[in-house]
Every structure is written in C-alpha cells, then in structure tokens.
N, C-alpha and C positions, 0 to 999 in steps of 0.2 A: 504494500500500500504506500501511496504517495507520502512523505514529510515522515516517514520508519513508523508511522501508527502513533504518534508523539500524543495526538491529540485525540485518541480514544479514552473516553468517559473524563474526561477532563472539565472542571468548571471556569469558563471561558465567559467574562463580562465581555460585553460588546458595544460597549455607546454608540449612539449613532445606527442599530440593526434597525430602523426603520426607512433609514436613504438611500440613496441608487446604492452606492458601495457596501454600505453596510448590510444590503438585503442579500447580494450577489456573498459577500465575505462569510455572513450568519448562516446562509444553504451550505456551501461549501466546507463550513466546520461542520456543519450536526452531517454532513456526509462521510466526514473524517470520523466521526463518533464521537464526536464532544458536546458534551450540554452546555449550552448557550443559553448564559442572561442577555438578553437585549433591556438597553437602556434609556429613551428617547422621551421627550414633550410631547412625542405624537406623530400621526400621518403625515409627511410635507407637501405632500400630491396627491392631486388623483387624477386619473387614478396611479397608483404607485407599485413599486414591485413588490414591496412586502403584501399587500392585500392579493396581487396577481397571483403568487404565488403561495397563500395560505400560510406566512410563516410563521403566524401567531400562535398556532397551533402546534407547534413542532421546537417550541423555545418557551422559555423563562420571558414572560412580555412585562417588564416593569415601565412604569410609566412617571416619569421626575423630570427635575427640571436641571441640566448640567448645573447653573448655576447657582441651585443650592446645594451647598457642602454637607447639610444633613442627610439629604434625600441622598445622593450619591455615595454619601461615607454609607450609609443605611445597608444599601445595595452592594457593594464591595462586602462587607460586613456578613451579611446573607453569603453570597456568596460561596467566600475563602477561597477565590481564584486562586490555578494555574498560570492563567496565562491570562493577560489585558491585551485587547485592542482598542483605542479611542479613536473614534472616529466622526463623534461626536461633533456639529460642527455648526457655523451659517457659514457657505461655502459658494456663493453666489457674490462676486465682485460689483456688478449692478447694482444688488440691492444693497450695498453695503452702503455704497454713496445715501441710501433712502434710510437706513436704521447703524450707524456708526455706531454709534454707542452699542447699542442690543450686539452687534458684532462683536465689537473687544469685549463685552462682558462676558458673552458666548464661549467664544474661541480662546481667549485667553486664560480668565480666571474660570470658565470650564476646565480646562486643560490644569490649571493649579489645582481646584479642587479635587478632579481627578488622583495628583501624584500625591496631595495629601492623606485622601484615602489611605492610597495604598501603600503609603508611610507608616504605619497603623499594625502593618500584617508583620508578622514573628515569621511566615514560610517562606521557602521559595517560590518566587513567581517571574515571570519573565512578561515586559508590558512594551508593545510599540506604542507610540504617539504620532499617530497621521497626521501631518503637516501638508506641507505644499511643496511644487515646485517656482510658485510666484511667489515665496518667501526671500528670495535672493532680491540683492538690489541691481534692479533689470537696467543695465548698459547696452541695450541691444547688440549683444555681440555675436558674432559667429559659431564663438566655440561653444559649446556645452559648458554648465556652469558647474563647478564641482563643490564638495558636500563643505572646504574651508573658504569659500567665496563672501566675502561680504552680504551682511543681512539686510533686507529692508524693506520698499513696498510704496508704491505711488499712490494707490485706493487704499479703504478702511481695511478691504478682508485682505489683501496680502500684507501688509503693514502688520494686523492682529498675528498672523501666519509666522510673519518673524519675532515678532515677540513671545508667542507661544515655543519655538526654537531660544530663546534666548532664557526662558523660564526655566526651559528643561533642563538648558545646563547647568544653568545656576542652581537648580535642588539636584540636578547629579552632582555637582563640585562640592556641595554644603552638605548633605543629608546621605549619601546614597553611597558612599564609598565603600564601606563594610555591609552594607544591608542586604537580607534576602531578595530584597526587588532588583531587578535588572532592566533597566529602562535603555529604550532606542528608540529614535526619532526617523520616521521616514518620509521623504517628501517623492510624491512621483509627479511624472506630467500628464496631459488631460489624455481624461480617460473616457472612453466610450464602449458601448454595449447596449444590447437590449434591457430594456426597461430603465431608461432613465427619464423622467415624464419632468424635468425642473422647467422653468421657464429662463428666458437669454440663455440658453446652450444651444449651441447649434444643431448637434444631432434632434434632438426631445423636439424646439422648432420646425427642425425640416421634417418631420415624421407627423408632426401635425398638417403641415402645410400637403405632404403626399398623400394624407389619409382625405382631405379636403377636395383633393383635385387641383389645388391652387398653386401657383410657381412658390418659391423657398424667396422669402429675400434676406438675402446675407449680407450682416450690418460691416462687417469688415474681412473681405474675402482675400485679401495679401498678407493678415496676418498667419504667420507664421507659429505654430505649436509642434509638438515631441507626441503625435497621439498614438496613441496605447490602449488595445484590448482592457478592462475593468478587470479581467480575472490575469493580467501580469503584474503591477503593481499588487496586486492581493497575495499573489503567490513570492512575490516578494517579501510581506509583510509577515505570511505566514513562518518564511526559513528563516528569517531574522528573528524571531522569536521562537523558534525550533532551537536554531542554535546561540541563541542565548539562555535557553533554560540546557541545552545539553553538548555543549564548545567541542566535544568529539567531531558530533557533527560539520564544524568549521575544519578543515584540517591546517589554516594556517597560524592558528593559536594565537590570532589578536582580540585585542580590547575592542566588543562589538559595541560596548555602551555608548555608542555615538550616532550621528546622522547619516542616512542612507538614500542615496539618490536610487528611484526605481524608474528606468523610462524606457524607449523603444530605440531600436537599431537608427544611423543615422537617416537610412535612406525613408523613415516614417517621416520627418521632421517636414510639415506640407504645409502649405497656405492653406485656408479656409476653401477657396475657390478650389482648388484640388480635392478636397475633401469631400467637398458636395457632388462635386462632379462623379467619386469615382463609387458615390453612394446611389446615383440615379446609372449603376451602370447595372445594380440587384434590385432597383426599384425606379423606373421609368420616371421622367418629371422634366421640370423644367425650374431654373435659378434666376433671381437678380438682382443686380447690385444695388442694396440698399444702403450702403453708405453713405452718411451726413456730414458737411461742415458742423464743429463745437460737438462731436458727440460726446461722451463720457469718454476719459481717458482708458484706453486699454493698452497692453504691449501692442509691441508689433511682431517682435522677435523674441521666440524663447528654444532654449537647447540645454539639454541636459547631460553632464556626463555620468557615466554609470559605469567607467573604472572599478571604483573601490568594492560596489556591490560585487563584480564580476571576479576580484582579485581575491577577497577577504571572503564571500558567502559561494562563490562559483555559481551564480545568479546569472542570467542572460534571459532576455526575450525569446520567446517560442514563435508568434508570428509576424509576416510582414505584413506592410502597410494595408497592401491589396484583401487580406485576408483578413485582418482585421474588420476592416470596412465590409465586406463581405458577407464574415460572420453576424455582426452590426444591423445589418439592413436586412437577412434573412431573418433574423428574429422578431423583427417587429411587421413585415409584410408579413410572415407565417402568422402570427398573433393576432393583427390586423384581419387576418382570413379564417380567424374563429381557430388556430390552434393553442392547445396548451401551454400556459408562460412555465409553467413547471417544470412539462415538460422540454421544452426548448431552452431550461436553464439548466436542468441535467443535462441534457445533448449537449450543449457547449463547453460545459464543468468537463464532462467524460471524455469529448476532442481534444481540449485543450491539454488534456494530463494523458495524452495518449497520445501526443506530440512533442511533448516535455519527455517522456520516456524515450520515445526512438531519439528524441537529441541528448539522452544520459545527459540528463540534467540532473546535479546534485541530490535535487529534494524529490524526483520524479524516481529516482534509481527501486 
C-alpha cells in the first residue's frame, strides 16, 4: 500500500476537510485507513465536494471556528492525533481585498491556534501546515522561487500566507525543539481538479461558464502559474508527514522540520490562456479576454522550485500539464452528465497512485 500503511487506523485532524483540498486530502486518508476528524465553520460552496461526495458520513464532522482557540484546543484534545494537517484557510486572494481582516485573523492566528493546540500533546505526532506558494515576495522572476527566498505578499491573503510561515518558525525556534510535535510547513502552486466549485478560480468559473453554454471570460489570461493536479501537492503533504513521524523513510537523514515547496514539472508552468485552451480540448467551448484596466492587483508570474522536496523526500510530480488538464475536465463533464463524484474521485485517487508506482516513486513503492 501506498505511504508503507503509515496511516492505517491513525487519528488524523484535518482543518479545513470541508474545501476543495481538504475534501480531495480527507477521501484519500480514510482510503489509507485513517480516521479522520474534519475540522471546519462549514460548507464554503455549493455545491461543494465534500457534500458530492458524502464525506460527512465517512469522518469525524466537527464543526468550530479556527479562530477560536477553545473550540480547536477542544478538538485536538478529543482527538490525540497522529498526524495534523491544517489546511484550514480563507484562501481566495479577491476576496481578501473584501474581508482583510476576517483573513489574517483566519489564516494567521488560525494557524497559531492550531500549533498551540498541539503544544499541549505529551505524544508523538507529526503536523504539516499548508501554506502557499504566493507566500514569497513575488519579483516576477523566471526562476522558481525556493523554500529560503524572501517572504511577503502584495494582497491580504498572501501577505496572511507569509506571516503564517513566519509564525511557524518562530514556535518551531521557541517551543518545538525537544517536543513530541514535529511540524512542516508546505507551500504548493495552484492546484486544480475536479470538484472545486470556489468563485474567481478559473477552472470552478470556466466549468460554470461550459455547463451554461456560454464563452469563459478570463480576467487575466498571460498570467503565468506552476498548475498542478490537487492530488500532487497532497501527496506531497502526505510523505512529508510520513516521514517526519518515521525519518527511515527519508533516506537522507535531514532536519525535515522546515518549508517544502510542492509544485509541477517546468514544462506545467502556462499562462491562463493556455490553460483554458487546453481545457476546451476534453470539453468543447469557446474563451474571452476579459481583462480590465485598474483591476485588482494579481501576479503575473509565479514559479516554483521543488529541489529540496525532490532531494530531501525523493518527491516529484507524476503528471504532465496535458494530463492534468485532462484528468480536470473529464471529471466535471463526467459529473456534469449525471456521473458519480465518488466515484470519479476514487478513479483518479486509484490512476494517480498507479502512476506514482510505475514511476517508483518513494511513497508509491
């Protein structure tokens, strides 16, 4: 079994098991055999994956608010995790310019509350903290940005992003040195998959817009992103946290407690315009450019390097660009035509680690 069985019958909190990532990460462990608390305020869509897919039923559904420290110490508590994921988040840069505040109080002291928690626990446990990869301070540059790059952030939500990175190391440097907890911080780049129903994403929009009949219009289709399948950043998350609760698993015997870039090969790294294009090549349509003079500040250019993961976890991407996209648009046309989200989140779960095997991939062996 994929990741050595690490994560059978294991008590796995999940903040955040109610959003695109979170619902995709929470199936994927209770398929590993781990019991799953999900931790979340609630629905963020609809419709959303978690309802698509029944997960409520199939997991621990606690319902709090990150940003109280009672409710989530509560919940840790209950618990006695193995293993944390936080993923917990407001994760939408648009709306961040509309609720600033509700964001850094979200994202950041969520994210404190969190490591206070589980400051608390006497066992071992091994926790990522999902971050971003618009945590870096964007110089638009060519190269990929690596995991000692400068922190920072033009909008509310990457701005929150880097200070949630700056949180973490400060209670790893201050608290965490001798402690049972083992904490990593992961940032990946934009991620796509079926069932992400947010609003301002591009895939979730153009999926509305084809179910509609109507052209896609893309507010900024030169910008440039690192996009990446939803289940490779996860599988990324999951070995980093494999082998920091068991460093065998690493064979190069470094200190994992740090940041981890998770992103896609270079040849992913595509303009928007690209992206739509090669999404109506699994589902028919038509695009257009809807970009504005004064719209809200976004990148232009983002790139990621993913060195250290590859060197330190022997981590690498399983698909290319085309296939990604691919995978992407078959799942929501299939769904779209009355099939199964369930099942169309197993069949991808079950391809994707059956792809990661023939490329003897570390965690896939």
């Amino acid at each position: 079994m994929s990741f050595g069985a690490i994560y059978r019958v294991r008590g796995v909190p999940a903040p955040g098991h109610t959003g695109f990532k979170g619902a995709w990460l929470s199936e994927w462990l209770i398929q590993l055999g781990a019991e799953v608390t999900g931790f979340s305020i609630g629905i963020p869509t609809t419709p959303s994956l978690f309802e698509q897919i029944k997960l409520a039923s199939r997991l621990r559904d606690i319902r709090g608010d990150i940003r109280d420290p009672v409710a989530i110490a509560a919940a840790v508590d209950a618990t006695r995790p193995d293993f944390v994921f936080h993923l917990a988040a407001q994760p939408l840069v648009r709306l961040s310019y509309e609720i600033p505040v509700e964001t850094w109080q979200t994202n950041v002291m969520g994210t404190i509350h969190m490591i206070e928690a589980l400051r608390n626990i006497s066992h071992p446990c091994a926790a990522v903290m999902v971050t971003t990869d618009k945590c870096y301070e964007n110089r638009e540059w060519l190269h990929g940005y690596r995991e000692n790059d400068p922190l920072g952030g033009h909008d509310p939500y990457s701005s929150s992003k880097a200070a949630c990175e700056i949180a973490i190391a400060a209670w790893q440097k201050s608290f965490l040195a001798n402690h049972p907890l083992k904490m990593a911080s992961a940032r990946a780049g934009n991620v796509i998959g079926g069932g992400d129903w947010a609003l301002d994403r591009i895939i979730p929009d153009s999926i509305r817009a084809l179910a509609s009949g109507n052209p896609i219009t893309v507010r900024n289709p030169a910008a440039t992103r690192p996009w990446q399948h939803v289940l490779e950043p996860l599988s990324g998350y999951l070995w980093l946290a494999a082998c920091l609760a068991a460093p065998h698993l690493s064979s190069r015997g470094a200190d994992l407690r740090t940041p981890f870039n998770f992103g896609p090969g270079t040849e992913a790294n595509r303009n928007v315009g690209e992206l739509v294009a090669a999404l109506l090549k699994t589902w028919p349509g038509t695009w257009s450019d809807g970009s504005t003079p004064g719209a809200l500040h976004e990148a232009s250019l983002l790139h990621l390097s993913t060195d250290k993961a590859h060197s330190l976890l022997r981590w690498r991407p399983v698909w290319c660009f085309d296939e990604t996209v691919a995978k992407t648009a078959a799942w929501y046309r299939q769904a779209h035509g009355g099939a199964d989200a369930y099942a169309l989140t197993h069949g991808d779960i079950a391809a994707y680690t059956a792809a990661a095997t023939a490329a003897r991939l570390a965690w896939a062996a």
